[in-house]
C-alpha positions in Angstrom: 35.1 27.3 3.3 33.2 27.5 0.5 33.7 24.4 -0.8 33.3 22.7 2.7 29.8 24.3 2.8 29.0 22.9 -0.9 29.7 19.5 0.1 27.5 19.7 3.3 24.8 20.7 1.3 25.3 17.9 -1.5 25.8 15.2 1.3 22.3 16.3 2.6 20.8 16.2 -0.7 22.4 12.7 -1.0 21.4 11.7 2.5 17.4 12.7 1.7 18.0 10.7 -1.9 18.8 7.4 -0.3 16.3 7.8 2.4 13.3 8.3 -0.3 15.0 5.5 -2.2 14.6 3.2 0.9 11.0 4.5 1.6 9.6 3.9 -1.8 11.2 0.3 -1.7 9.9 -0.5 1.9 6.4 0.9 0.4 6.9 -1.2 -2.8 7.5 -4.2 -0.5 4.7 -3.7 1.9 2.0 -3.2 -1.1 3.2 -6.5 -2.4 2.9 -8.3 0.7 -0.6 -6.8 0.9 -1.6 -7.6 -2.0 -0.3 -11.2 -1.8 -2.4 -11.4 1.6 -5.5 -10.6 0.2 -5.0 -12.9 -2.9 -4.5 -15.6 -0.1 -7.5 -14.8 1.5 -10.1 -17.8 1.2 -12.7 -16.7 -1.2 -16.3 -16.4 0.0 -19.6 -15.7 -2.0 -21.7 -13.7 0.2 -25.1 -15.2 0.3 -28.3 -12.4 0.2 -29.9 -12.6 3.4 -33.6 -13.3 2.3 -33.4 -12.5 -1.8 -35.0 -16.0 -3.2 -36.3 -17.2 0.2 -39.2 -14.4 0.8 -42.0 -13.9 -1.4 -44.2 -11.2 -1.1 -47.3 -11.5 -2.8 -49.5 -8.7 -1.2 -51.3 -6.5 -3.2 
């Protein structure tokens, strides 16, 4: 019996192992695919709304 309980407990600890394993590689892949997205992204300079166009000269 004891034996029978030890290997429950070592398949669960297995069981949780793989799981994390498959996690971290699904997270892996989905921050690469991220990543790849924004490095895809067309790349835009932002123009300043009024710096160069507006002078204010009042005293």
């Amino acid at each position: 019996m004891e034996i029978n309980s030890i290997m429950t407990s070592q398949l669960m600890e297995l069981q949780q192992t793989v799981q994390m394993s498959i996690m971290q590689s699904a997270l892996n892949l989905n921050a690469s695919a991220a990543v790849e997205l924004l490095n895809d992204m067309p790349q835009q300079i932002a123009t300043h709304p009024f710096k160069g166009s507006v002078i204010d000269i009042s005293i």
